[in-house]
C-alpha positions as CSV (number, residue, x, y, z in Angstrom):
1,X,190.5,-48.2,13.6
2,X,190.6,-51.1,11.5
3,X,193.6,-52.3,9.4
4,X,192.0,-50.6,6.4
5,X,190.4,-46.9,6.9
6,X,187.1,-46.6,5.8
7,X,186.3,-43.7,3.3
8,X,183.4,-41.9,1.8
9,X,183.9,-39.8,-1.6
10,X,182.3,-36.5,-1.7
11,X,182.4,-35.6,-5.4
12,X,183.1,-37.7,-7.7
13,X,184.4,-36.4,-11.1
14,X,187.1,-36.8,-13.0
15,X,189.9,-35.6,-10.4
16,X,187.9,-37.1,-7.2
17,X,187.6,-40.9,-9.1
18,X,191.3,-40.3,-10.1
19,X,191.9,-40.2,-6.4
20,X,189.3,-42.7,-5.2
21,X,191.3,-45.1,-7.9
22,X,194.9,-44.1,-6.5
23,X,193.6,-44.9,-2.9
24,X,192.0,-47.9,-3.0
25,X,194.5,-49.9,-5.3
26,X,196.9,-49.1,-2.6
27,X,194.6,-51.5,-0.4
28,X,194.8,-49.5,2.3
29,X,190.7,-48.5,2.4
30,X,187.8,-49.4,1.4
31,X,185.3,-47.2,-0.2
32,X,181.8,-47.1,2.0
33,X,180.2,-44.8,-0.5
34,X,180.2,-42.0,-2.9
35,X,178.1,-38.6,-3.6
36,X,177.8,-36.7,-6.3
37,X,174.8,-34.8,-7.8
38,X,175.7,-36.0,-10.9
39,X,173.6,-39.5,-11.1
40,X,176.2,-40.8,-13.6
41,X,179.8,-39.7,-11.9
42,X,178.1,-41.3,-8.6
43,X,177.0,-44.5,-10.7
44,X,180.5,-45.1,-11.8
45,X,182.3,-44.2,-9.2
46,X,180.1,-46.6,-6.7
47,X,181.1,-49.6,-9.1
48,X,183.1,-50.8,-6.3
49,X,182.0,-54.0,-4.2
50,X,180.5,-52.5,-0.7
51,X,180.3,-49.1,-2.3
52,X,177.0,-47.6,-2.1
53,X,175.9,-43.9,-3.9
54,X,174.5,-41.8,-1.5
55,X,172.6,-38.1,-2.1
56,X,174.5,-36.1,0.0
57,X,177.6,-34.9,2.6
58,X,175.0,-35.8,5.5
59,X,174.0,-39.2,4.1
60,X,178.1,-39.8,3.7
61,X,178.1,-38.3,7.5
62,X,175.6,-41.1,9.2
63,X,177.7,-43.8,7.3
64,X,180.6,-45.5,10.3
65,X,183.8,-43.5,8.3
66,X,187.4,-43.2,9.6
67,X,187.5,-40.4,6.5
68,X,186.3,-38.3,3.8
69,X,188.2,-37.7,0.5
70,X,186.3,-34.1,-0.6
71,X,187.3,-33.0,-4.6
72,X,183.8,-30.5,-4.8
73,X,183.9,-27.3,-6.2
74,X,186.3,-24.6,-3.8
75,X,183.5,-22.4,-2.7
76,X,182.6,-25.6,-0.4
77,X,185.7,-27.1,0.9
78,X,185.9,-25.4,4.2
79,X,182.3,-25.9,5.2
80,X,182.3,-29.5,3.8
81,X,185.9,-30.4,5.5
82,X,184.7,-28.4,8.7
83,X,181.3,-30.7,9.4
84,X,183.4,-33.5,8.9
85,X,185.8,-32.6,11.3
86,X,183.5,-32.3,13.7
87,X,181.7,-35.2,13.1
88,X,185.1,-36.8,14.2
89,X,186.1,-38.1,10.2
90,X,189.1,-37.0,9.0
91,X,189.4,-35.0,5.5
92,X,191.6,-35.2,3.0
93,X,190.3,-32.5,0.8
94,X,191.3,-31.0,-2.9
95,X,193.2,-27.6,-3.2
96,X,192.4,-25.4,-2.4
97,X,191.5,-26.2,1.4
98,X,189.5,-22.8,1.4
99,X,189.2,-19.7,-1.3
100,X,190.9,-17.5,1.1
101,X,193.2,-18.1,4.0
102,X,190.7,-17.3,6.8
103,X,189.0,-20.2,5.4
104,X,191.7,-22.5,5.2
105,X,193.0,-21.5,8.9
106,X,189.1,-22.2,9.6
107,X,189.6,-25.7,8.4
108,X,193.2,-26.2,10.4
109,X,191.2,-25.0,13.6
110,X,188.4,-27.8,13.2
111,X,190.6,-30.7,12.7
112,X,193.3,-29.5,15.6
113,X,190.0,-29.1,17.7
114,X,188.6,-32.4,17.3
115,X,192.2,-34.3,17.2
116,X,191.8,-35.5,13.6
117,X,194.2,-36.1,10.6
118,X,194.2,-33.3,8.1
119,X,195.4,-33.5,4.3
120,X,195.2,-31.1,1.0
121,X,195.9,-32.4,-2.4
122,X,199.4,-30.4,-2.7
123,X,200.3,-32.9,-4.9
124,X,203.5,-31.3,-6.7
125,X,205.2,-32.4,-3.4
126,X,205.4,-35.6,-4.2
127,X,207.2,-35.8,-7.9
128,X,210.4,-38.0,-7.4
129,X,213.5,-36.2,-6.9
130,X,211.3,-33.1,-5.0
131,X,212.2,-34.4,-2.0
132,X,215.6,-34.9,-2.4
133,X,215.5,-31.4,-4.1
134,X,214.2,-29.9,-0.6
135,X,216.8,-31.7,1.5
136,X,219.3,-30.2,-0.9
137,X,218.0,-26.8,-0.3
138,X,217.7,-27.3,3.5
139,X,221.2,-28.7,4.7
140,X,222.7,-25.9,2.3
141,X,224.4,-28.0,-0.1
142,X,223.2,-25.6,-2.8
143,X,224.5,-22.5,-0.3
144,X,222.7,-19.6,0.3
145,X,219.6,-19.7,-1.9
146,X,219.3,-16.2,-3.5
147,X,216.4,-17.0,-6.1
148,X,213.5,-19.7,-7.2
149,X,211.7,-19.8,-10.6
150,X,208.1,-20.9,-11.2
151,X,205.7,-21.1,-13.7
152,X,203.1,-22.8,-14.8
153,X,200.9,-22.4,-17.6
154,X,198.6,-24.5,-19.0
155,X,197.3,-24.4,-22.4
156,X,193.9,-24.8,-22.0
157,X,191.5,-23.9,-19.1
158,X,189.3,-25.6,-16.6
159,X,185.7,-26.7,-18.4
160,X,183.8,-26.5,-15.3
161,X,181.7,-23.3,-15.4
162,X,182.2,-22.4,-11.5
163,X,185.9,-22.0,-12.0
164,X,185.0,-18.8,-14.0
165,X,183.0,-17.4,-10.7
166,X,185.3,-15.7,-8.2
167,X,183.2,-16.0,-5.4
168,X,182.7,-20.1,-6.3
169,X,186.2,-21.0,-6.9
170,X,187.9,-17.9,-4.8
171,X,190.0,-16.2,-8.2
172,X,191.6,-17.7,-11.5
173,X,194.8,-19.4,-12.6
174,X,196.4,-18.1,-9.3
175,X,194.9,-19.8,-7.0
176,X,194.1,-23.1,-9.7
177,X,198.0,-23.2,-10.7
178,X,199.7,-20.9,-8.8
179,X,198.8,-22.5,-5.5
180,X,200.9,-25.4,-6.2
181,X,204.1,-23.1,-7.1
182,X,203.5,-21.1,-4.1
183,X,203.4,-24.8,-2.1
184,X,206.5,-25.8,-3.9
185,X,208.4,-23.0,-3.2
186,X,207.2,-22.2,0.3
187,X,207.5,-25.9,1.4
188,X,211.2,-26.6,-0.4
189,X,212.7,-23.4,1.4
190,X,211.1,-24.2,4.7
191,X,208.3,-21.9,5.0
192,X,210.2,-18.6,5.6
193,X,208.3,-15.4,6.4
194,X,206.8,-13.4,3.4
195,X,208.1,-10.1,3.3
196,X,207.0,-8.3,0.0
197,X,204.8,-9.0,-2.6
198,X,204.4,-7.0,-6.4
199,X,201.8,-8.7,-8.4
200,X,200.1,-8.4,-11.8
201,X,197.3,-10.2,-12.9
202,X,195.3,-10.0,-16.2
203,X,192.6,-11.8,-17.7
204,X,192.2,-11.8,-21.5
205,X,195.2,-9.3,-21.8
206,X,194.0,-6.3,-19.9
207,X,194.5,-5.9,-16.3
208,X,191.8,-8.1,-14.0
209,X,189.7,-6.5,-11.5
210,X,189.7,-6.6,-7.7
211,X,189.1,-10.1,-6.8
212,X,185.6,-11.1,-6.8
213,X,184.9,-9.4,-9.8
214,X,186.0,-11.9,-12.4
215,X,188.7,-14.1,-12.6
216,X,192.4,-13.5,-13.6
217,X,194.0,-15.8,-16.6
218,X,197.5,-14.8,-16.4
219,X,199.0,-13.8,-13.3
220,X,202.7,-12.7,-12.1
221,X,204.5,-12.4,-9.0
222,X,207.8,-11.0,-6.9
223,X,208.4,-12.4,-3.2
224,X,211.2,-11.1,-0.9
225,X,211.1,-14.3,1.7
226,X,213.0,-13.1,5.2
227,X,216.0,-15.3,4.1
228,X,216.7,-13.6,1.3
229,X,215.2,-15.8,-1.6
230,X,213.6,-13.9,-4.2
231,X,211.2,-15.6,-5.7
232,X,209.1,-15.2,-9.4
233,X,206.1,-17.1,-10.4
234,X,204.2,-17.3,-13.1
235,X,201.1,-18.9,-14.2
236,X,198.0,-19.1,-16.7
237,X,195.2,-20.4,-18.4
238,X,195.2,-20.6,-22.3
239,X,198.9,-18.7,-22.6
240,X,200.5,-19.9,-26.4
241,X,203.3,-21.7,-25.3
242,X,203.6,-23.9,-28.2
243,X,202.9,-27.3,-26.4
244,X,200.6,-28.6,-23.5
245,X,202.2,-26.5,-20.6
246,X,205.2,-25.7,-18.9
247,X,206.0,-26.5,-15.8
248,X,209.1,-25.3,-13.8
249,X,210.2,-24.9,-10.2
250,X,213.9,-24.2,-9.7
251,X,216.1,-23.4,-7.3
252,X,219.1,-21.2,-7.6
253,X,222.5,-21.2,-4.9
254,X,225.7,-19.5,-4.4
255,X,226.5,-23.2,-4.6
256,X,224.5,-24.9,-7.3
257,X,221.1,-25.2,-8.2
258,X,218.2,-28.1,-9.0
259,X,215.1,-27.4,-11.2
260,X,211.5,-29.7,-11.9
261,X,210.8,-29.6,-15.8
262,X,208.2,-30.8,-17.3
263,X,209.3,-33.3,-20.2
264,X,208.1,-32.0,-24.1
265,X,205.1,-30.6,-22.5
266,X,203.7,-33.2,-20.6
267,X,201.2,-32.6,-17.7
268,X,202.1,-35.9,-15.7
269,X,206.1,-36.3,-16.8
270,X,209.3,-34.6,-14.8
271,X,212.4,-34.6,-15.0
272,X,214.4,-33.3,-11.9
273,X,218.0,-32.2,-11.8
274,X,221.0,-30.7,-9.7
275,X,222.8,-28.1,-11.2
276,X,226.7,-27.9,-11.0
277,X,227.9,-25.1,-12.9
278,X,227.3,-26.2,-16.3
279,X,226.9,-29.7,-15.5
280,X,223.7,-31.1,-14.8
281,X,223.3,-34.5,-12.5
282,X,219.7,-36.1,-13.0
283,X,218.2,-37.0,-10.0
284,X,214.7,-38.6,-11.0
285,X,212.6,-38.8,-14.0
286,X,209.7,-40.8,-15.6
287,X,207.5,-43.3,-15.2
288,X,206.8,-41.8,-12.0
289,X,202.8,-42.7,-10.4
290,X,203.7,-39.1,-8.2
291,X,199.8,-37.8,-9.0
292,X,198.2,-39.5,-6.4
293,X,201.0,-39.7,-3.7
294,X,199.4,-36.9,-1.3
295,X,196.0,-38.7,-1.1
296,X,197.5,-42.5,-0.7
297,X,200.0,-41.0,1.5
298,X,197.1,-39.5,4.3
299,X,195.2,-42.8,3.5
300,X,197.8,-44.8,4.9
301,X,198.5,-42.4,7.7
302,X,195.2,-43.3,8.6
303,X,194.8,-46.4,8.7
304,X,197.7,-46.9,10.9
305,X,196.0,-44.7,13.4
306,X,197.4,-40.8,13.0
307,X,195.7,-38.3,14.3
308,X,196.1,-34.6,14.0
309,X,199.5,-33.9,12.4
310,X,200.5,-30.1,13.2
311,X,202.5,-30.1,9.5
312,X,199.2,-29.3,8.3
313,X,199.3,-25.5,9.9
314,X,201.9,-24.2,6.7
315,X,198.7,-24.7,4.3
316,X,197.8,-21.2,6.1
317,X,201.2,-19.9,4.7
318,X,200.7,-20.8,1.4
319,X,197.2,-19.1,1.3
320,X,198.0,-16.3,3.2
321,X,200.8,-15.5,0.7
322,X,198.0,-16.0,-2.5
323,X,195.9,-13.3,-0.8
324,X,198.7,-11.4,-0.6
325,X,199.5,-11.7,-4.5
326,X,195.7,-10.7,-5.1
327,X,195.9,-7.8,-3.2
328,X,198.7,-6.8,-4.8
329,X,197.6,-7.4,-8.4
330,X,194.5,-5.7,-7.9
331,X,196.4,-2.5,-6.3
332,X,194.2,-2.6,-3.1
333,X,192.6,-5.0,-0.4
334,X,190.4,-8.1,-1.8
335,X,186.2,-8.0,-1.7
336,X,184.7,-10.3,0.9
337,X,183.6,-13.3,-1.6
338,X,180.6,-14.3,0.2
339,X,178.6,-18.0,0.6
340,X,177.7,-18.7,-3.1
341,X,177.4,-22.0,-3.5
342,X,177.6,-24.1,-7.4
343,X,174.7,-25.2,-9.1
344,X,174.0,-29.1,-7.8
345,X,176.0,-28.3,-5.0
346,X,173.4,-27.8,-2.4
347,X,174.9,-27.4,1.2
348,X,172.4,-28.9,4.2
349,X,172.4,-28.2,7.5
């Protein structure tokens, strides 16, 4: 591999050309080329010297690529990641990695099978001061943590049509939002066993339907983890909060505590703290560039040459445990959501 990985984009929108941006001012790649079935995303995002705008995944396929940076609507993640894979380009590819955790594991099993380096946009990971927050939690200088509070409700909701479709983007606010404050907690306590699950979910106020029949806009959650942590989260499209959105994820010990907040609202400031007793130390806060961290961070793996990184395998955790919350807001076992595919999105084989 060369010094710099070479990269195709595969959808090119607003969050795939923040990416794209975050990546290549790094200097660690180069961008070979674009697609997008929108003439005008693809036009702008291909404004790059050597960067051409292609029609399609397969035309991004034939091109010589060390990877492929996928931000497409979720009903095609695991097919799109899984031809990559074993094409032999490696995928760094938007959350979700699948709309159900058979999907993601599907995904996991490609790129262990072909040896090549795997990465989703969990993105929350990287705010300064999380890490420090997990390292905290993890040598037990907060003691035994009993409970973790997350929420995250935006204000508005997504303006893409296909988010509204279960069976295109896999369920609501849950697995839009949620998925990050499932990753969060999951990944701060060090992936313990799920033990119990309750669950409510609504949409518009009333309780939602089995998944596949419409998509939640609030939804709420209890898990018992095997070492003990309780843990709520919350999240939602649209809720009145009185500002932009809130954003939490704190962590609670027989010796102390540390918390993310979002500051006055904001979607892209943090402010991270320890807790002692009433006392509160501050252990990172803004400017922080944390949003594209997770995609310059696999970028750089690459081009110095990594290969499959088993780390990857807890992404099947973190789903498993959303499937777990829909099947326990909807009071029984989740529909099969089926192949649909977006409008534009057209899936050769």
């Amino acid at each position: 591999m060369t010094s710099r990985a070479r990269l195709g984009f595969l959808g090119v929108g607003w969050i795939g050309q923040r990416r794209m941006r975050s990546i290549l001012e790094r200097g660690v790649a180069e961008a070979v080329a674009v697609a997008d079935p929108s003439p005008a995303a693809a036009a702008a995002a291909s404004a790059v010297d050597g960067c051409a705008a292609l029609p399609s995944l397969d035309a991004l396929l034939e091109r010589d690529l060390d990877g492929i940076v996928i931000a497409t609507p979720s009903a095609l993640h695991a097919d799109q990641a899984v031809r990559a894979l074993e094409r032999g380009v490696a995928v760094f590819c938007q959350k979700p990695l699948g709309r159900t955790a058979a999907e993601a594991q599907r995904v996991v099993d490609a790129a262990r099978a072909a040896d090549r380096l795997l990465g989703v946009d969990l993105s929350y990971r990287h705010v300064a001061g999380m890490a420090e927050v997990r390292r905290l939690v993890q040598e037990g200088a907060l003691g035994q943590v009993f409970a973790a509070n997350l929420v995250f409700h935006n204000a508005y909701g997504p303006d893409k049509p296909w988010f509204y479709e279960a069976r295109l983007s896999g369920g609501g606010c849950l697995i839009d939002l949620g998925i990050h404050l499932l990753d969060l907690a999951l990944w701060t306590l060090g992936f313990p066993e799920i033990r119990g699950v309750t669950a409510a979910l609504r949409s518009a106020g009333a309780p939602a339907g089995a998944r596949g029949e419409g998509v939640e806009d609030f939804a709420a959650a209890q898990l018992e983890l095997a070492n003990g942590t309780a843990v709520q989260l919350a999240c939602s499209w649209r809720l009145a909060a009185g500002q932009d959105c809130q954003i939490e994820a704190a962590f609670y010990g027989t010796g102390g505590g540390a918390a993310l907040r979002n500051v006055r609202g904001s979607f892209f400031d943090f402010l991270v703290e320890r807790f002692h007793g009433t006392r509160r130390e501050v252990l990172a806060g803004p400017p922080d560039a944390w949003e594209g961290k997770a995609a310059v961070a696999w970028a750089e793996a690459l081009a110095g040459g990594a290969r499959y990184d088993p780390a990857i395998e807890t992404i099947a955790k973190v789903q498993e445990g959303l499937d777990a919350i829909y099947r326990s807001g909807a009071g029984r076992a989740g529909v099969e959501l089926g192949g649909a595919r977006p409008e534009g999105w057209a899936v050769a084989r």
